[in-house]
N, C-alpha and C positions, 0 to 999 in steps of 0.2 A: 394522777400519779404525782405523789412530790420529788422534787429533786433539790439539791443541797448545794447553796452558795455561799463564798465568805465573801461577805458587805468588807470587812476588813482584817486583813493579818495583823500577827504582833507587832503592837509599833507604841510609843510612848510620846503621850502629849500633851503638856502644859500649860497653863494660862495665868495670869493677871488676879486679882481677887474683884469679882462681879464681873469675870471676862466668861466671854462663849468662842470656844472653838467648834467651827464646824467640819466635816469632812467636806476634802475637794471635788468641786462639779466632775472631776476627769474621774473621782471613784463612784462614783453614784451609779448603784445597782437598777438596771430593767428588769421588771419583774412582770412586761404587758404581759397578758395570759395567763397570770398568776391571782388567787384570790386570799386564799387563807393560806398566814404563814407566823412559825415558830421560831420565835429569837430568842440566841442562845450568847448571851457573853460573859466572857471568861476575863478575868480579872488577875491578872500578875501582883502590881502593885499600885496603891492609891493613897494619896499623902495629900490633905487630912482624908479619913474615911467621912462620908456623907455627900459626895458627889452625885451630879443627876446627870445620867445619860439616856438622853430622849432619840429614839428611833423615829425619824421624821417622812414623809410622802407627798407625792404630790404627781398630779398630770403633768406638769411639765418642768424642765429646768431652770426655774426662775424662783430665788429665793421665799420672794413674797407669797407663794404660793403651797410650799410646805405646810404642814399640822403634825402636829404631834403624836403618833401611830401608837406607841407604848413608852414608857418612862421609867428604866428602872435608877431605882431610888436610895439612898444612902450605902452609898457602895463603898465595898470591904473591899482589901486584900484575899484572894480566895473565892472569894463570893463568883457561882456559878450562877443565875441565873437565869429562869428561865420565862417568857413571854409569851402570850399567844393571843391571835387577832384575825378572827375568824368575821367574815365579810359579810352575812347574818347579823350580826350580835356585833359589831362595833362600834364604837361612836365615830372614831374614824377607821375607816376600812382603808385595806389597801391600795393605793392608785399608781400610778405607772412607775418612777422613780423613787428609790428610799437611800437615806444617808443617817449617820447618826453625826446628833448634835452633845456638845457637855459644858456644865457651864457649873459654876460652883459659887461660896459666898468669899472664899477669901483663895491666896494663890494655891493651887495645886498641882497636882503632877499624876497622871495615870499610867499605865500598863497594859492594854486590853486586847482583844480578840473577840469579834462577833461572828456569830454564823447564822444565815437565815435558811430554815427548811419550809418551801413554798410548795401548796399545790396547785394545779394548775387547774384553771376554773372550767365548769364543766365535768371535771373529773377524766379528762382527756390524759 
């Protein structure tokens, strides 16, 4: 059965040129029991376009231990997006905690909204 979670609401956030912001450990989505899941992020505004926002995972809450789950890539204003990481066929699959990360080559500024639709492993 999947069920439908927002990793994050609309919010707007900025950084430095060659900076990474990541989301905060208090948002980081569980997704134990979860295997294959569909991300979906919605883009308000993005200044310059070509930004990379990488949906990252990991067993446990400890930076160093993240990888990079999917990456979408030269991002618009508008741009819907959509991703899929099915726990078969991934190079990295899903594991307990996911955050998104963004990082760009010079300063910029986003606008965004992700949602992740997981199913839960097993097919439970």
């Amino acid at each position: 059965m999947a069920h439908a979670f927002l990793l994050q609401d609309w919010t707007t956030v900025s950084g430095a040129a060659g900076g990474t912001v990541k989301q905060g450990e208090d948002r980081y989505l569980d997704l134990s029991g979860y295997q294959d899941v569909a991300l979906y992020l919605e883009v308000g505004t993005s200044t310059p376009t070509g930004l990379t926002v990488d949906i990252e995972t990991s067993p446990i809450k400890e930076d160093a231990y993240f990888d990079g789950m999917h990456s979408f890539a030269s991002i618009a204003a508008g741009l819907q997006p959509l991703g899929v990481v099915r726990w078969a066929s991934a190079s990295v699959p899903l594991a307990r905690f996911v955050r998104w990360k963004i990082t760009a080559a010079s300063a910029w500024s986003i606008t965004f909204r992700i949602w992740i639709n997981a199913n839960q492993a097993g097919g439970r």
